[in-house]
C-alpha positions, 0 to 999 in steps of 0.5 A: 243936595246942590242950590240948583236943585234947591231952586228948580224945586222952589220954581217947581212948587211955585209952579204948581201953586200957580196951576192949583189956583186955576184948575188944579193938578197932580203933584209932580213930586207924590202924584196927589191932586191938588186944586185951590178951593174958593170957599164961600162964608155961607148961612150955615156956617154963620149961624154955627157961629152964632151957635158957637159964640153963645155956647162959649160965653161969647168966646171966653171957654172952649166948646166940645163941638161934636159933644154940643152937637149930639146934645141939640140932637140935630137941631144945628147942621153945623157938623161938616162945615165948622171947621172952616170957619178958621179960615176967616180967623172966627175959630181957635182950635184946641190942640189934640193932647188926650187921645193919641189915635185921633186926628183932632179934639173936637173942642173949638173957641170962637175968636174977638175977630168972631165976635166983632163980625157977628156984632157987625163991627167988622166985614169980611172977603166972603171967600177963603182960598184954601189947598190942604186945609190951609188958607191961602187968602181971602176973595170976593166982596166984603159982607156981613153975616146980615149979607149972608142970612139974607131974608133971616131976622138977623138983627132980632135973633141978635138982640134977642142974644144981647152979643157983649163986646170984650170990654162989658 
């Protein structure tokens, strides 16, 4: 392959990143779709958190999320948008290395960073930008998960749970 053909696909790519941040387009390589989503840090997605942050000893173990998800027997809805919660850096994931025929583990940590959000010593962009599952950056205003669970008692349910910060 020659450097001029390496430039004009490093110019296509970026081309095509600048068209998926507005409204989307097909890949002119393979044909895919492909658009930049704003993704916004919703009250779901924070209560999983607290779910996930008092399921792991405040982030000190991992947590077998679809098997924590069975045993609340619906209790949280939480399912479908955990996952995205790495994008404001609040999750680890654990690398798949027991069953070959799935795509992921299922078993997820929540990170420092979570739990200085969720203590309310860090606020964060309330959107991530995301194309195929990764991040591209962070919009929006900075909130806190008292921001977000507007009209929810979010300073009694973390009492209630006493969220410990590193050093106790």
């Amino acid at each position: 392959m020659t450097f001029s053909r390496i430039r004009h696909l490093a110019e296509l790519k970026r081309m095509y990143h600048a068209v998926l941040k507005s409204y989307g387009a097909c890949c002119p390589v393979c044909e895919r779709w492909g658009k930049m989503y704003k993704r916004p840090l919703n009250a779901t997605m924070v209560r999983t958190l607290m779910w996930l942050w008092q399921l792991s000893d405040q982030g000190r173990r991992w947590v077998d999320i679809p098997h924590e998800a069975r045993k609340a027997q619906g209790t949280y809805d939480h399912t479908k948008q955990y996952s995205t919660l790495k994008h404001w850096g609040f999750l680890d994931h654990k690398e798949n290395s027991d069953n070959p025929l799935t795509k992921e583990s299922g078993v997820w940590k929540p990170t420092y960073k979570a739990g200085a959000f969720l203590r309310g010593e860090l606020v964060v962009e309330k959107y991530a930008l995301t194309y195929n599952d990764k991040s591209y950056g962070m919009d929006g205003d900075l909130v806190t998960p008292s921001d977000i669970l507007k009209g929810f008692n979010y300073s009694g349910l973390m009492a209630e749970q006493a969220i410990p910060t590193l050093a106790q």
